[in-house]
GUFI-462836 format. One record per atom (N, C-alpha, C): x, y, z; residue in one letter. Coordinates in steps of 0.02 Angstrom, whole numbers, padded with zeros to 5 digits, always signed. Layout:
% GUFI-462836
XYZa
...
//
This chain:
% GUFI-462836
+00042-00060+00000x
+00000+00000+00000x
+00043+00062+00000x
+00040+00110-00045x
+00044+00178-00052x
+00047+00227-00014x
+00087+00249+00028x
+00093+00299+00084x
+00084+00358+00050x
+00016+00412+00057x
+00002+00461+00049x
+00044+00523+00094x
+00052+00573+00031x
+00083+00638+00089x
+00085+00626+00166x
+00008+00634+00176x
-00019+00661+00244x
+00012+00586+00300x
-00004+00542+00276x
+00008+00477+00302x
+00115+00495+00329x
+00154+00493+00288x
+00207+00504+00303x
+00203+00575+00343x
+00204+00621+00312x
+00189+00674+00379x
+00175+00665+00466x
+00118+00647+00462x
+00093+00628+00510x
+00135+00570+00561x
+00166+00520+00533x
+00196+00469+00567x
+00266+00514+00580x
+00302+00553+00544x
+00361+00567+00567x
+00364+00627+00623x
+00281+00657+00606x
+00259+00703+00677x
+00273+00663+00747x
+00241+00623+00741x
+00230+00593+00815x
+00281+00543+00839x
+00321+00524+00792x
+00405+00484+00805x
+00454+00559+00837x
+00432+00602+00789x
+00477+00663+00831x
+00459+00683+00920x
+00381+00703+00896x
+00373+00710+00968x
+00390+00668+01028x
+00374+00597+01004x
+00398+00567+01068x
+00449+00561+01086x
+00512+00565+01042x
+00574+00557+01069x
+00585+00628+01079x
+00564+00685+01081x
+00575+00746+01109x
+00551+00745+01176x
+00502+00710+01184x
+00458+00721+01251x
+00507+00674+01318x
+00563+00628+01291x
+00587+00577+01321x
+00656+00616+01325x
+00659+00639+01266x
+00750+00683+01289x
+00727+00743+01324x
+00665+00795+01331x
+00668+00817+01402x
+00641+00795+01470x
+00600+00731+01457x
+00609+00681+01547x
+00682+00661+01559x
+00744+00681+01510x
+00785+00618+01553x
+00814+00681+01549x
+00819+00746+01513x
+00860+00794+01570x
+00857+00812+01625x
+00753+00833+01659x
+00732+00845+01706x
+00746+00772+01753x
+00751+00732+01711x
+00761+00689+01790x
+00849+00683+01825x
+00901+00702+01760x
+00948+00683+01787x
+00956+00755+01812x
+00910+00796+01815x
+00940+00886+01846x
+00913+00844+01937x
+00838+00806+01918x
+00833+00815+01977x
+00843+00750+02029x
+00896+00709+01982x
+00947+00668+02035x
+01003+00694+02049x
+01032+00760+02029x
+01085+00796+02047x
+01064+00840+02103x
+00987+00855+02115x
+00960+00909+02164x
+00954+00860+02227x
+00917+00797+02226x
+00923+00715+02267x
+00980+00716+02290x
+01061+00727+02293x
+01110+00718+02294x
+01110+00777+02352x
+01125+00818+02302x
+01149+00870+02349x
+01115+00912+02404x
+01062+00890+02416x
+00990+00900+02480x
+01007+00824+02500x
+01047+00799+02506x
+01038+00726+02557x
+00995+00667+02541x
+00961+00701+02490x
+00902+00616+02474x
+00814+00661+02526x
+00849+00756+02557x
+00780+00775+02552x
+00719+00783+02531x
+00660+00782+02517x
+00596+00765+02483x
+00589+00806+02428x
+00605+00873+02462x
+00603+00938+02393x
+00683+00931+02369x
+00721+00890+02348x
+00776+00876+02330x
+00780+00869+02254x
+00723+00817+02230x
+00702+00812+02154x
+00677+00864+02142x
+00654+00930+02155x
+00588+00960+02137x
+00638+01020+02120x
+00699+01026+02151x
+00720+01084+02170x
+00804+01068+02099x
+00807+01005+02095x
+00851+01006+02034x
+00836+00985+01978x
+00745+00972+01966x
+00713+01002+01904x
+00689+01062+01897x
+00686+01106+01952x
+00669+01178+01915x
+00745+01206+01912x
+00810+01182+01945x
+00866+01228+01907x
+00861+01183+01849x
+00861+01116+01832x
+00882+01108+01728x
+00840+01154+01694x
+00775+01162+01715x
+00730+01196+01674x
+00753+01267+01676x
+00765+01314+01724x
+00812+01387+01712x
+00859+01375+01679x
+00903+01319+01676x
+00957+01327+01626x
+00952+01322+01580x
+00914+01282+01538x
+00905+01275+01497x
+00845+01302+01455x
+00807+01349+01478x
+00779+01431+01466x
+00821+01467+01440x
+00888+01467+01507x
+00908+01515+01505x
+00954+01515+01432x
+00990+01460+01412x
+01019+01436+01341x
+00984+01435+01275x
+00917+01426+01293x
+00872+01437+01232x
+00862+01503+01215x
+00854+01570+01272x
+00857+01609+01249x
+00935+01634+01220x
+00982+01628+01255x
+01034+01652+01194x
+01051+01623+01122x
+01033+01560+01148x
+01053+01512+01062x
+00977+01561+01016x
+00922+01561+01038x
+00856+01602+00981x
+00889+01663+00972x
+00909+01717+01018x
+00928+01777+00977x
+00977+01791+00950x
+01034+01723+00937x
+01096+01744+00896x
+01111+01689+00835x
+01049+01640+00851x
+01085+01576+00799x
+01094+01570+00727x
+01036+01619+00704x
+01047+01620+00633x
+01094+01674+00603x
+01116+01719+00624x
+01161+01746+00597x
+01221+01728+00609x
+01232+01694+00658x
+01301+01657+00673x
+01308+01611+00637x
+01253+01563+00602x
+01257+01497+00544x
+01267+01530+00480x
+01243+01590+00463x
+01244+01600+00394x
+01324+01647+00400x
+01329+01684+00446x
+01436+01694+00451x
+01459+01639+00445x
+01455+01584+00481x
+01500+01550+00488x
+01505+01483+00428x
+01436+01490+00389x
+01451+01468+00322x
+01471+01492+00265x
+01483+01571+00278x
+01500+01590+00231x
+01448+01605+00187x
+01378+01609+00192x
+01320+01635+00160x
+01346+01703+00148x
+01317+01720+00046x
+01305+01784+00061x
+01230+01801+00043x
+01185+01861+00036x
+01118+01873-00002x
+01140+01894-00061x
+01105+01887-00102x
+01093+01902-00161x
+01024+01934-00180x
+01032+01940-00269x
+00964+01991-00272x
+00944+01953-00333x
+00861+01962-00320x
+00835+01949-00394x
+00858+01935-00454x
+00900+01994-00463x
+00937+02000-00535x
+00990+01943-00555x
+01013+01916-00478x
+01090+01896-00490x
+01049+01806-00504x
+01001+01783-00479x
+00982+01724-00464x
+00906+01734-00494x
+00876+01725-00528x
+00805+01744-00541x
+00776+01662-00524x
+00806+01627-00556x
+00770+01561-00534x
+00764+01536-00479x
+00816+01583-00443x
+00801+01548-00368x
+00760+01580-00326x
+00767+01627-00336x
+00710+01692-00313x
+00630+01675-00354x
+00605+01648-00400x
+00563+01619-00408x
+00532+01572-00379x
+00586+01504-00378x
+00568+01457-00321x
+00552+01480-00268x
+00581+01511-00248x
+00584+01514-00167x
+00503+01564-00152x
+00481+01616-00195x
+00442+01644-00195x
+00378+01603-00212x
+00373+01582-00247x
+00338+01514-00272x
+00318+01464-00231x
+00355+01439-00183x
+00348+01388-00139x
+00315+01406-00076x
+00333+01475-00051x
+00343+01508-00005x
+00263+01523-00009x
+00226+01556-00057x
+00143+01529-00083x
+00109+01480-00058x
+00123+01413-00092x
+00101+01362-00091x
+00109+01337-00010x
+00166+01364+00016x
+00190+01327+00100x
+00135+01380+00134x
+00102+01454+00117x
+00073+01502+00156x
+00123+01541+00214x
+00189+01554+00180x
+00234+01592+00272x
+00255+01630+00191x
+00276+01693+00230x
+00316+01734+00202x
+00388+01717+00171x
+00406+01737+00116x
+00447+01700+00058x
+00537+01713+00126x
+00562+01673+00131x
+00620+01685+00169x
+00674+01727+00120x
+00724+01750+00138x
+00769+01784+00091x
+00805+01737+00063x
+00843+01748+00013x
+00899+01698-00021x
+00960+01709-00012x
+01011+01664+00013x
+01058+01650+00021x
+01116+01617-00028x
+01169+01619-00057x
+01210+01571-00077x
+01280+01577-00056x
+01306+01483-00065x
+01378+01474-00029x
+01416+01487-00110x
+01476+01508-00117x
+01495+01503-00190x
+01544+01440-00163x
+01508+01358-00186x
+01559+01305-00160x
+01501+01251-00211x
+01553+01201-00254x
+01539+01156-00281x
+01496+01101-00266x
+01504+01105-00220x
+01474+01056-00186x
+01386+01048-00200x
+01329+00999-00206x
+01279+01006-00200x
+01249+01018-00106x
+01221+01074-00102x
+01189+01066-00029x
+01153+01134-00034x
+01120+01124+00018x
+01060+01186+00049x
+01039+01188+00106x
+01035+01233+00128x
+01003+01237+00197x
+00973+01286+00223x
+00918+01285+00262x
+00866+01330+00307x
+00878+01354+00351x
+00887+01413+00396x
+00893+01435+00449x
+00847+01497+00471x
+00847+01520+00521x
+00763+01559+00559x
+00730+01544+00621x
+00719+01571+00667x
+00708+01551+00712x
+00635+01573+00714x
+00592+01579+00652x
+00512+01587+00643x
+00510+01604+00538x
+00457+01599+00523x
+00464+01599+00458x
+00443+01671+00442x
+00448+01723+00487x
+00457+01797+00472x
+00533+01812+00476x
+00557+01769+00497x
+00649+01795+00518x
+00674+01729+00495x
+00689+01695+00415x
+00711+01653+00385x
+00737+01664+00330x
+00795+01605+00321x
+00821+01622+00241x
+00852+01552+00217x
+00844+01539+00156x
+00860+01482+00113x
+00930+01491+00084x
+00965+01425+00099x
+01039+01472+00080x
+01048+01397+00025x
+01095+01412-00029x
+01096+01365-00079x
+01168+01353-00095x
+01197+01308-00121x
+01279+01313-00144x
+01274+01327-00213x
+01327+01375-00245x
+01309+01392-00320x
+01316+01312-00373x
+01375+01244-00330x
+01340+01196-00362x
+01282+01167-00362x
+01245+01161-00335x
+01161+01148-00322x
+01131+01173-00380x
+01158+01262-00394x
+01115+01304-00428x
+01142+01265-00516x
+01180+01257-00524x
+01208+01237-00580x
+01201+01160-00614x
+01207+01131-00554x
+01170+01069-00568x
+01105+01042-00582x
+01049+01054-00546x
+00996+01044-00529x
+00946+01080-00604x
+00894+01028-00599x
+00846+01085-00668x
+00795+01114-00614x
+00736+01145-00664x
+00696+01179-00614x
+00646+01140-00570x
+00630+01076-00593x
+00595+01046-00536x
+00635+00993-00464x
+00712+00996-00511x
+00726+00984-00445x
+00756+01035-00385x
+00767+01096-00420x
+00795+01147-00383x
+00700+01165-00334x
+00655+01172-00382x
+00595+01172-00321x
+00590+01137-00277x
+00623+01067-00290x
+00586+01011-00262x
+00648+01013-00177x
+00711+01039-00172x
+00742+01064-00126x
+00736+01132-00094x
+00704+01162-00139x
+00685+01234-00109x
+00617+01199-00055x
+00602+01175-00077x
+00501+01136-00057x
+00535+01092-00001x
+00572+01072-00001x
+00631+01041+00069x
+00630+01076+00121x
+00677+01124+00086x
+00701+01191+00153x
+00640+01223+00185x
+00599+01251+00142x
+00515+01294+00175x
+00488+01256+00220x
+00498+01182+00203x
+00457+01146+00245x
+00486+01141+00315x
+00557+01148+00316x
+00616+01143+00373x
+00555+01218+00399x
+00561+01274+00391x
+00559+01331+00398x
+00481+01328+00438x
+00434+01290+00399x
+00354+01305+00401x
+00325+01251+00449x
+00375+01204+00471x
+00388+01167+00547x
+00391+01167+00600x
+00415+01234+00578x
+00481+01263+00646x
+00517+01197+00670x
+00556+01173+00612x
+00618+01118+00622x
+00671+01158+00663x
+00701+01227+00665x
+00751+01248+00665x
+00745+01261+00747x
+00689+01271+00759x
+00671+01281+00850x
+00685+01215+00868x
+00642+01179+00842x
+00656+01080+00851x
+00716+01077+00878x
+00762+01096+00835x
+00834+01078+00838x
+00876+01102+00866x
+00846+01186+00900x
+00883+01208+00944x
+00862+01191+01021x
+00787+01181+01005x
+00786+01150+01073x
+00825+01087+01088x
+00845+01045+01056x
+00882+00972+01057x
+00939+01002+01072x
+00969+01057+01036x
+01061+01057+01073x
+01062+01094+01115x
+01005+01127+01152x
+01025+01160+01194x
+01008+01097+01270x
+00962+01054+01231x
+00966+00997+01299x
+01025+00988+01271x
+01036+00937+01251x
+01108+00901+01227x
+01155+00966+01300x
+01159+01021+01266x
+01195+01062+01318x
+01192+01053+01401x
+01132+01072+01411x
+01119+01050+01485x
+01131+00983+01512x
+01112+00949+01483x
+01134+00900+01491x
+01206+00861+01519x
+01228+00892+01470x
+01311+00894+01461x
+01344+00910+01525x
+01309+00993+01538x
+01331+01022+01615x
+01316+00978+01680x
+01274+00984+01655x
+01250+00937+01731x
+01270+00879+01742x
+01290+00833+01684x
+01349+00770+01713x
+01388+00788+01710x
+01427+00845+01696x
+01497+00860+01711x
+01501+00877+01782x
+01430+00903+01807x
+01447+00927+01903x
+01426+00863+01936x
+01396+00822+01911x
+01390+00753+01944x
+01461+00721+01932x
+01490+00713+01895x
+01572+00691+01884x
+01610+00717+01940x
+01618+00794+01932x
+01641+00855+01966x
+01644+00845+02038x
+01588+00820+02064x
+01555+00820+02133x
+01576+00737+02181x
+01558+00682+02116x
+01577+00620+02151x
+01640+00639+02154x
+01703+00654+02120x
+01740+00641+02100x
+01819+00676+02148x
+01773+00737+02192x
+01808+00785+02207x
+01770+00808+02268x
+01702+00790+02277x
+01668+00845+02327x
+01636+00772+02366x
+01584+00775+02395x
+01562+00744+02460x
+01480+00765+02443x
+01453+00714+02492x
+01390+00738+02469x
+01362+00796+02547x
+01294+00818+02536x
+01297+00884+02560x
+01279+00843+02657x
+01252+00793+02663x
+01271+00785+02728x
+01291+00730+02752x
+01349+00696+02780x
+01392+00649+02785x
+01346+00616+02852x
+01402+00541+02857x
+01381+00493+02918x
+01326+00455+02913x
+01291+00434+02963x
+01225+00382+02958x
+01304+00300+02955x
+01249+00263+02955x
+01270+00196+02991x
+01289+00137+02906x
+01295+00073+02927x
+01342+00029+02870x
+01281+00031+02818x
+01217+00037+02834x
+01162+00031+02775x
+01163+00083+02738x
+01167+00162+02757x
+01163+00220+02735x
+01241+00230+02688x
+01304+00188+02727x
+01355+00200+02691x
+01335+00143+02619x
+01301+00086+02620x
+01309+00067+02566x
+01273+00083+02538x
+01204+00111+02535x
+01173+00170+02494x
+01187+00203+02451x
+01236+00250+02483x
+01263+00302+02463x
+01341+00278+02411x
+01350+00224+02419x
+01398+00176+02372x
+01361+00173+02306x
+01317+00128+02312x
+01252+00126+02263x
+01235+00192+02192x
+01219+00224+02269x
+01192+00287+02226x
+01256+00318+02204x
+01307+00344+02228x
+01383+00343+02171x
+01373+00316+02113x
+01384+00254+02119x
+01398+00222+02055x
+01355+00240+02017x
+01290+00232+02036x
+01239+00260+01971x
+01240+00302+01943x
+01264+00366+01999x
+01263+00424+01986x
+01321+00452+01913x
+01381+00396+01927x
+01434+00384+01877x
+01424+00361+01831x
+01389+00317+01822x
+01361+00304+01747x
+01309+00352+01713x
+01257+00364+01750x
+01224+00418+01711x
+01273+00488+01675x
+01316+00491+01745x
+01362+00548+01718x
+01399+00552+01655x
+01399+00494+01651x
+01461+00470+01571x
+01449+00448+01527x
+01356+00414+01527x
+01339+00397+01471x
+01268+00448+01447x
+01256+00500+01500x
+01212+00533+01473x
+01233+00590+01408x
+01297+00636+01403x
+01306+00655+01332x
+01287+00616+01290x
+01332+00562+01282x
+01314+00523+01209x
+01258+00481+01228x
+01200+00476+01246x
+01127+00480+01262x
+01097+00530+01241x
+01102+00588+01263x
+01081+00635+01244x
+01102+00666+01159x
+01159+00642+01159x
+01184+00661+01089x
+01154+00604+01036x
+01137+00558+01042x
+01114+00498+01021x
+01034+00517+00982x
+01007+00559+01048x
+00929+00586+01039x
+00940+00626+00989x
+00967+00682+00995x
+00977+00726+00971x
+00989+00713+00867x
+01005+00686+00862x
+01057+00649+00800x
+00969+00606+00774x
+00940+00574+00821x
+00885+00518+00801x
+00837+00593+00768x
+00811+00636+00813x
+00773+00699+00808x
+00807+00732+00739x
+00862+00740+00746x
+00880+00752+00655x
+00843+00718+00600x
+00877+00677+00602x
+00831+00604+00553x
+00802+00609+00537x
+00724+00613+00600x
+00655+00606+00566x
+00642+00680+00559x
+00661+00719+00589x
+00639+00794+00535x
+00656+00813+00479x
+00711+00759+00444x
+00746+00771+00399x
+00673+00749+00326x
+00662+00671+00357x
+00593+00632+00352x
+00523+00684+00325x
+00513+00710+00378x
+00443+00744+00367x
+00479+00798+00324x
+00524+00841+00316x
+00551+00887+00268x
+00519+00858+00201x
+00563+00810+00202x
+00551+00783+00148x
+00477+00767+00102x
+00447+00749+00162x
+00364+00723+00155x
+00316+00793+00146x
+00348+00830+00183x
+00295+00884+00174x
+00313+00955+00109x
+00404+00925+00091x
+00415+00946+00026x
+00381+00940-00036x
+00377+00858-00046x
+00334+00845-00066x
+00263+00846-00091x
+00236+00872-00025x
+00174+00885-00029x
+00157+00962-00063x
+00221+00996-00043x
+00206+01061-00072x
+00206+01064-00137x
+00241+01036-00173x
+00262+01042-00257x
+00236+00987-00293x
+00173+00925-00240x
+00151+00882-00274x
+00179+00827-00356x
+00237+00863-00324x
+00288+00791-00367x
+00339+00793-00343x
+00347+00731-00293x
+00395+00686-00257x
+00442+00687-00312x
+00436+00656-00370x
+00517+00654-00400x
+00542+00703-00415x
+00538+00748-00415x
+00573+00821-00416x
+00635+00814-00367x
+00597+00813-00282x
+00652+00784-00243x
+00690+00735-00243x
+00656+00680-00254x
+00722+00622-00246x
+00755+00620-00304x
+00748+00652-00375x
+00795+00665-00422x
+00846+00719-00410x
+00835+00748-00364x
+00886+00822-00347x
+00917+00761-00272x
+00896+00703-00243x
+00931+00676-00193x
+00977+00629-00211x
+00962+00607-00290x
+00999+00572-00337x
+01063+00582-00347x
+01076+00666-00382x
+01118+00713-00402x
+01170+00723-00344x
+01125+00736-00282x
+01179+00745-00226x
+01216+00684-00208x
+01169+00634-00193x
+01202+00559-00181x
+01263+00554-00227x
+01253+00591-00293x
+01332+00544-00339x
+01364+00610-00349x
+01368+00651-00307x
+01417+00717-00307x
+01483+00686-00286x
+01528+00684-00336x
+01595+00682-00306x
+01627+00718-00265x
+01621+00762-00263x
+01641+00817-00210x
+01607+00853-00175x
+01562+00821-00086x
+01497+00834-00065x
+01540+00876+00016x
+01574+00881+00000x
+01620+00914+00058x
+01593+01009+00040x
+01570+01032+00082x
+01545+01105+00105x
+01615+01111+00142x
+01643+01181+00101x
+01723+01220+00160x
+01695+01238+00205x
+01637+01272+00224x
+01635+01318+00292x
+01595+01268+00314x
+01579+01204+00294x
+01513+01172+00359x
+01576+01160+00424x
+01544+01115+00474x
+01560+01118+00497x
+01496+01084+00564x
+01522+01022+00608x
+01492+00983+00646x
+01427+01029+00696x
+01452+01092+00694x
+01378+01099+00734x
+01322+01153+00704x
+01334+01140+00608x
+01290+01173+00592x
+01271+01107+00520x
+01298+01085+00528x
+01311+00989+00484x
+01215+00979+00495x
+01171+00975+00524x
+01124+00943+00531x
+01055+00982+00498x
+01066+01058+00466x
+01059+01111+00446x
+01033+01097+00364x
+01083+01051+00348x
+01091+01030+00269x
+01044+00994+00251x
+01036+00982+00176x
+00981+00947+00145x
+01003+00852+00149x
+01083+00881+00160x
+01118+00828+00152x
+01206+00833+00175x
+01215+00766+00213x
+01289+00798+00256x
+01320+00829+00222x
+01342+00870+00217x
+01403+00901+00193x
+01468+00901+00208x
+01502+00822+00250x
+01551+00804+00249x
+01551+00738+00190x
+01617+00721+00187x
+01619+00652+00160x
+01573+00595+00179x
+01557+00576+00149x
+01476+00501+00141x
+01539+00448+00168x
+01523+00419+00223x
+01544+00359+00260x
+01495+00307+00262x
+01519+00234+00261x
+01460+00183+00291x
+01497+00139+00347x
+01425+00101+00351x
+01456+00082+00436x
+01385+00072+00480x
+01378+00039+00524x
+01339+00039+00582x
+01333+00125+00610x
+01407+00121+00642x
+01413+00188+00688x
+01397+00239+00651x
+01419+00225+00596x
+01404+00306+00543x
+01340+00316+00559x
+01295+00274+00519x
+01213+00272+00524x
+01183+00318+00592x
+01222+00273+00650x
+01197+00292+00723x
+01202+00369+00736x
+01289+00395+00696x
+01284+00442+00736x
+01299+00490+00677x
+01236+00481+00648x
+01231+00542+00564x
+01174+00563+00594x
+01199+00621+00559x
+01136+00695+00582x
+01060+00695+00504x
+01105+00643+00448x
+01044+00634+00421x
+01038+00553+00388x
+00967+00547+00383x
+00955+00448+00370x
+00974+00456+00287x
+00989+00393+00280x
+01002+00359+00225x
+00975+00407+00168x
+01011+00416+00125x
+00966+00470+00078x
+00956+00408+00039x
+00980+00355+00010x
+00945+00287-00022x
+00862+00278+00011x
+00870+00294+00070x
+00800+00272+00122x
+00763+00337+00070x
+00771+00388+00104x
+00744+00450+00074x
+00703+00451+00025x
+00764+00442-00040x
+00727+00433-00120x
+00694+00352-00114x
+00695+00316-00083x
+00668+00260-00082x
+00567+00261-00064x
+00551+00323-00014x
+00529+00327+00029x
+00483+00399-00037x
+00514+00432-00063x
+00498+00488-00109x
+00448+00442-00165x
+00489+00397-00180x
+00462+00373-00243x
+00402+00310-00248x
+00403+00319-00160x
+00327+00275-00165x
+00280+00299-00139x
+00280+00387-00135x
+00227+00404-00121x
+00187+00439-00190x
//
């Protein structure tokens, strides 16, 4: 059976949500087994080191929202361009930007061989589509829509909030097993003594406390990387849906797949997940798979061409 637009949409909605809803229970809980700790195993102990993860990680969301997109498009080396210089892309993008209903984002390009594109905005009044001039040169016009109809959809998601909410857990996260490390490792807990049951307790709870500490990054980084994936997924699906011909895209996912030279100069690992498609060297492997910021583009066009 035939997976309709809405049908893929819809399933990669609710695969996102839930693993979003699970990577912030396991920050709030490991904030508030670090608050358990350091109140003695007091009652308001949990309560009191899930409302600090949650200030911190407020407090990170607001700086990563008011500086992130202009720091991605510096640090890729984006510049704007005008109508005149790009008309076809400024068509697409105006074009799509219609059909998606958000205000047309501005245009961007990398001058780099490479095929890639990418969305950035932290709302689709404050967005822009950035393209590599190989993309522009390669691609015809339904597949250059059919990646423009990619990116809008990143944009008309709010994928880009998605994703900052994910590294800014990933972040918190991070901190807070580093002071659980920090703390077993160097400090004491906040009130000593009690008898041979309470000392082996408190043995217990160490150790646990040490493993969460060391395997929650790459846990958290793990989520983070899965949450790529499937937004990469519904991009795709709801690209689709905009330009009502799927092969547009997976023929422009074709082109990129057999780019000999898919290496982006200015990408770079913490704006890598951004892209239509990695923009490092294509590796295979188990681990690769696990810890790629996007799925199988074989899956992808596989997944394009049977809807």
């Amino acid at each position: 059976m035939r997976k309709t637009f809405f049908d893929e949409i819809r399933s990669n909605k609710i695969r996102s949500a839930i693993i979003i809803v699970f990577f912030i229970a396991f920050v709030l809980v490991i904030g508030g087994f670090i608050g358990y700790y350091y109140s003695a195993g007091a009652p308001g102990g949990w309560i009191g080191g899930i409302v600090i993860s949650f200030l911190v990680a407020g407090l990170y969301l607001l700086i990563a929202y008011n500086s992130g997109s202009s720091m991605v498009l510096s640090a890729t080396g984006a510049k704007p361009v005008t109508k005149k210089e790009y008309p076809h892309l400024f068509h697409a993008v105006e074009g799509i930007a219609i059909a998606a209903g958000i205000p047309a984002p501005k245009a961007y390009v990398i001058k780099d061989t490479a095929l890639n594109a990418f969305a950035t905005g932290n709302s689709p009044k404050k967005s822009a589509i950035v393209v590599t001039t190989g993309l522009l040169d390669k691609l015809n016009r339904q597949e250059l829509e059919g990646v423009i109809a990619h990116e809008m959809s990143h944009i008309k998601n709010y994928d880009i909030r998605v994703m900052l909410l994910t590294t800014v857990l990933v972040g918190v996260l991070t901190l807070i097993s580093d002071i659980i490390l920090r703390t077993f490792l160097f400090g004491g807990r906040g009130n000593g003594g009690g008898g041979g049951d309470d000392n082996k307790a408190t043995i217990i709870f160490i150790v646990i406390g040490l493993v969460l500490a060391i395997l929650s990054p790459l846990i958290g980084q793990l989520i983070k990387l899965a949450v790529s994936r499937k937004r990469e997924y519904l991009a795709d699906a709801s690209g689709a849906m905009l330009t009502r011909y799927p092969p547009g895209l997976a023929n422009a996912l074709k082109k990129i797949k057999g780019d000999p030279d898919p290496l982006v100069d200015h990408a770079n690992k913490a704006t890598a997940h951004l892209f239509i498609s990695s923009p490092f060297k294509k590796r295979k492997g188990f681990m690769t798979k696990l810890f790629s910021t996007h799925p199988p583009i074989e899956e992808r066009i596989k997944r394009l061409e049977a809807m």
